[in-house]
C-alpha positions in Angstrom: 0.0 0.0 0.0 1.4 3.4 -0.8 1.5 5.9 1.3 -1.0 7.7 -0.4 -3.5 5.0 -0.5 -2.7 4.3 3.3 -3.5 8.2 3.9 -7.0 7.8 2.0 -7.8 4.4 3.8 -6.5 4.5 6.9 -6.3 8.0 8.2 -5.1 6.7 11.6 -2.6 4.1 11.2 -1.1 7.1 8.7 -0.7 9.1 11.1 0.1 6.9 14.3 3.1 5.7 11.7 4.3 9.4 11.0 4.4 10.1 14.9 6.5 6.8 15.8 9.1 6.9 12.9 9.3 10.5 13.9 10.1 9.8 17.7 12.1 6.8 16.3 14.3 9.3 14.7 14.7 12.6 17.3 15.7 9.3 19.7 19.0 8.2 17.7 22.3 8.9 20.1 24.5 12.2 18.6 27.3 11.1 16.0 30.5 9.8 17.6 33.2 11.4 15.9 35.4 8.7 14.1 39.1 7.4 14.4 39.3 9.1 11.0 38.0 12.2 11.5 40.2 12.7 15.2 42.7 12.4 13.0 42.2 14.5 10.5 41.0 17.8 13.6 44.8 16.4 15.1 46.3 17.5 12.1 44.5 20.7 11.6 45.6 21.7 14.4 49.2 20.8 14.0 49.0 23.0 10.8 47.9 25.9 12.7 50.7 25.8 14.8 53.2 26.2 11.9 51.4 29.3 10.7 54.1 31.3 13.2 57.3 29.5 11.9 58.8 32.9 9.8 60.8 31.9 7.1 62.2 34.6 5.1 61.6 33.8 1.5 62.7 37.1 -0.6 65.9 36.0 -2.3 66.5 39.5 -3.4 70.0 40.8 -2.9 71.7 43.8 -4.6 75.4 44.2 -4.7 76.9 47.6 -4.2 80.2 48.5 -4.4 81.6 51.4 -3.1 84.8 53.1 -5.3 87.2 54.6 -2.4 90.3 54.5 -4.8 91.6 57.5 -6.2 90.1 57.9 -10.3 93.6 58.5 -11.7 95.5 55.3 -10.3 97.2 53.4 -13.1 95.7 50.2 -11.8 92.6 50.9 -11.6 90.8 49.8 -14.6 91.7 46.3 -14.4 91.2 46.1 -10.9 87.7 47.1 -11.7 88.0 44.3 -14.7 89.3 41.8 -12.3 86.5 42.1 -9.8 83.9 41.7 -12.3 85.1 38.7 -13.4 84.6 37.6 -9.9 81.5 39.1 -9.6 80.3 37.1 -12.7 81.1 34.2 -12.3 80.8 33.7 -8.2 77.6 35.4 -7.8 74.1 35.8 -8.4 73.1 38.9 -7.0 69.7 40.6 -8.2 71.8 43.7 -9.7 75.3 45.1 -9.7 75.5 48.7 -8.5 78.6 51.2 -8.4 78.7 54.3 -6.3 81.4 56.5 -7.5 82.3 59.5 -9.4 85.0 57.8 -11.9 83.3 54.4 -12.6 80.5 54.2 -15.3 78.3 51.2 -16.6 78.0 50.8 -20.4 75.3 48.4 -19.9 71.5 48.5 -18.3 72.3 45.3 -16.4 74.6 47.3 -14.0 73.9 50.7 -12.6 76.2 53.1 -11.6 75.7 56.6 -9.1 78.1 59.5 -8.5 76.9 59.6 -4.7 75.2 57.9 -2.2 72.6 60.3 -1.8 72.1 59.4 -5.5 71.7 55.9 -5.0 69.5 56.5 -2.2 67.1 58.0 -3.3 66.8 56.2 -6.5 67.1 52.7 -5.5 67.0 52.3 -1.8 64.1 54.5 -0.7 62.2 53.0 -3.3 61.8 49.7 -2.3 59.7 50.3 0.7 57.7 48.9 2.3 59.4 45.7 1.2 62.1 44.6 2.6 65.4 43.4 0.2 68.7 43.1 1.1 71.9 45.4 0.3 75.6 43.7 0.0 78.5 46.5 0.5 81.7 46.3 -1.0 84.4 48.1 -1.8 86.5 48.2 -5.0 89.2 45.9 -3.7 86.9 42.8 -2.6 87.3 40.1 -4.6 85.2 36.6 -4.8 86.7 33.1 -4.8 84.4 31.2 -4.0 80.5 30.9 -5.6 78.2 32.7 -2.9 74.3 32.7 -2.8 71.5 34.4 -0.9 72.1 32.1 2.5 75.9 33.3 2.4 74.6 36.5 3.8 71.1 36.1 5.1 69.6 33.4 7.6 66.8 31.1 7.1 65.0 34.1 9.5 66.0 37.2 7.6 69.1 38.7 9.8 71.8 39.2 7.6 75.5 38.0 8.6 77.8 40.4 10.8 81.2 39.7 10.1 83.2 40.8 13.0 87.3 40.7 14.2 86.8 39.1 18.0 89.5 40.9 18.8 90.1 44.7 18.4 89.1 47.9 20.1 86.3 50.0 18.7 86.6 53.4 16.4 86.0 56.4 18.3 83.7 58.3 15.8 81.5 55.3 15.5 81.1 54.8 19.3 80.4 58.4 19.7 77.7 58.5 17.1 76.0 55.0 18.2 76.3 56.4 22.1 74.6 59.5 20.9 71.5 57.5 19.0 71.1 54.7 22.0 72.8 55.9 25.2 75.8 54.1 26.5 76.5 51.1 24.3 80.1 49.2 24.8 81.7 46.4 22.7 85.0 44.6 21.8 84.7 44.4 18.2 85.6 45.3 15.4 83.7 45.0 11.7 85.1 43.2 9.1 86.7 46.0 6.6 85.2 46.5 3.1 82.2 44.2 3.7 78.7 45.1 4.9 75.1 43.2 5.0 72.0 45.4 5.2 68.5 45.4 4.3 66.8 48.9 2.8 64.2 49.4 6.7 67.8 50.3 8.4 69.4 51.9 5.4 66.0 54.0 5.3 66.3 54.8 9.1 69.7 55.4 9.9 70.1 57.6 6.2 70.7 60.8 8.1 72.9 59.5 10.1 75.6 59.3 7.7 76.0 63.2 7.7 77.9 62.7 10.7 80.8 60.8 8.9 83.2 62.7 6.6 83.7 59.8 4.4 80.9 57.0 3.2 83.2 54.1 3.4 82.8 54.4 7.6 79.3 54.6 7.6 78.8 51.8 5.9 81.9 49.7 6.8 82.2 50.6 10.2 78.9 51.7 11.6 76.6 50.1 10.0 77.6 46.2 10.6 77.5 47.2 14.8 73.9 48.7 14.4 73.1 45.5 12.7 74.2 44.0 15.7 71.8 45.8 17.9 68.9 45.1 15.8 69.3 41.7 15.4 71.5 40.6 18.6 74.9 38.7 18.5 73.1 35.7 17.3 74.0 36.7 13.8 77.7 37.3 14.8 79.8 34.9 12.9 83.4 33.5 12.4 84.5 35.6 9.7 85.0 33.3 6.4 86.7 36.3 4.2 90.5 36.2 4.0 92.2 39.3 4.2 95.4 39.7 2.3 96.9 43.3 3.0 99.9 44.8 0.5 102.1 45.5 2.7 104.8 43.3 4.6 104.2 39.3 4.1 101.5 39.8 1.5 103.3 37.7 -0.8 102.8 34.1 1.7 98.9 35.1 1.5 99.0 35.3 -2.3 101.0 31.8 -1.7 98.4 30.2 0.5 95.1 31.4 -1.4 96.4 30.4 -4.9 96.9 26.6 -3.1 93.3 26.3 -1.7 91.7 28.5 -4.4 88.5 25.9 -5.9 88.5 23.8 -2.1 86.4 24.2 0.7 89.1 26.1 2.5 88.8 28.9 0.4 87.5 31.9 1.7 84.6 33.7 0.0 86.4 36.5 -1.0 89.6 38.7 -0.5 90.6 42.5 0.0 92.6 44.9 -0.5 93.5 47.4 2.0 96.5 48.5 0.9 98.3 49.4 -2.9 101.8 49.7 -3.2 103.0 51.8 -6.3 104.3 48.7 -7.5 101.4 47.0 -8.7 103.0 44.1 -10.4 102.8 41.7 -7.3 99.1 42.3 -7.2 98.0 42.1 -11.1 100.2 39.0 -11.1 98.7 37.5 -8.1 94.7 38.5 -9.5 96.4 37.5 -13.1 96.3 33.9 -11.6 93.4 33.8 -9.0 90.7 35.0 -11.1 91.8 33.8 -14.6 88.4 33.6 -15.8 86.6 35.1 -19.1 87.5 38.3 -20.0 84.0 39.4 -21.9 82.9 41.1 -18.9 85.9 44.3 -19.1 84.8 47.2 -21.1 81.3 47.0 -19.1 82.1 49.3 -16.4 84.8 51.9 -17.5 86.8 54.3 -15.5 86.8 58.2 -16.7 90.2 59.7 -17.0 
């Protein structure tokens, strides 16, 4: 019998039906939830947790390299040559940027500045608000080894701060750093030539530089120990860049890093604090350590 039909017939057994399967049904016990299903909220959960493990994931890191050597030294076109080379073939930074009022690019690939206000204002204070990251050089740093993003940067976004354990502090530097955050003492000294620093502190500490004569000690001297406030001595590191200075013994360095250049004892890089007027030791010694294509001289050129 249909329902229908059992509505037309029997009126009251239709109904008395109705009312018990509905009964029937409110009375069933609440869903249990399943071995499945616990597992699936378990891991839902375990997901959300992970939502607060930062992990900086902007790769992008610009190269600049700051020209502190006079325009009208004989060397230095291929010293400019040389590091290129290096540049080339060791790295893969985003761009190649020069600050200096001799040195000029003859390509788009690689920008060049007269000053740092210059490059300030046209690249750095740009950027905002995102943050990328800014490797300082100076004319005499030279790479030996191939470097990427993580050779500056951790997993967390602080960028490296070489420092000298040993070493006293430089009194302008101090003075100025006392003068932004009160007393502040330290034993170290910053790598020379070499600096790591993204574009927020560049931004924030930019008028800071008036109060240094020259632009190679803001950035190699004061900013690496601001970095170290910011970010705390976590980031302080073992210094892997060899230092070969042209003065006395220079020649057993030359020695030692033409017999581990292309091993893992290689340091990343090596500079130059120091030029004799005899620059025959030094072209022969980059002659040999960076003897790699030559297609890369004639981009940047130095003005007489």
């Amino acid at each position: 019998m249909s329902r229908l039909s059992k509505l037309v017939r029997t009126p009251k057994l239709f109904f008395k039906d109705a009312i018990k399967k509905r009964n029937k049904k409110h009375s069933r016990k609440p869903l249990e939830v399943s071995k499945k299903s616990s597992s699936i909220n378990k891991k839902i959960i375990k997901t959300t947790s992970n939502f607060f493990n930062y992990k900086y994931i902007n790769k992008k890191t610009h190269l600049v390299i700051i020209d502190d050597i006079h325009g009208d030294h004989p060397f230095k076109q291929k010293l400019v040559n040389y590091q290129l080379r290096s540049i080339k073939k060791y790295t893969d930074f985003s761009d190649i940027i020069y600050i200096s009022d001799s040195i000029e690019s003859r390509t788009k690939a690689i920008k060049s500045f007269t000053t740092y206000d210059e490059f300030h204002n046209n690249v750095v204070s740009t950027i905002s608000p995102q943050r990328e990251f800014f490797v300082f050089i100076n004319l005499n740093f030279i790479f030996l080894q191939n470097v990427k993003h993580d050779s500056f940067i951790d997993e967390k976004g602080r960028s490296y701060t070489f420092m000298k354990r040993s070493g006293g502090y430089e009194e302008i530097v101090h003075a100025v750093i006392n003068k932004i955050n009160g007393e502040f003492d330290y034993n170290f000294t910053p790598i020379e030539n070499f600096c790591c620093i993204d574009n927020v502190t560049l931004n924030h500490y930019y008028k800071i530089k008036s109060d240094f004569s020259n632009i190679s000690d803001f950035i190699f001297k004061f900013l690496p120990v601001i970095n170290v406030l910011h970010t705390s001595s976590d980031n302080i590191i073992k210094s892997p860049v060899q230092f070969a200075y042209l003065n006395g013994g220079y020649e057993e360095k030359f020695i030692w890093l033409q017999s581990v250049h292309g091993s893992k004892k290689c340091p990343i890089g090596v500079t130059f604090n120091k030029m004799d007027s005899n620059t025959d030791d030094y072209e022969k010694f980059l002659g040999s350590i960076v003897p790699h294509s030559e297609k890369e001289d004639g981009l940047v050129k130095v003005r007489a």
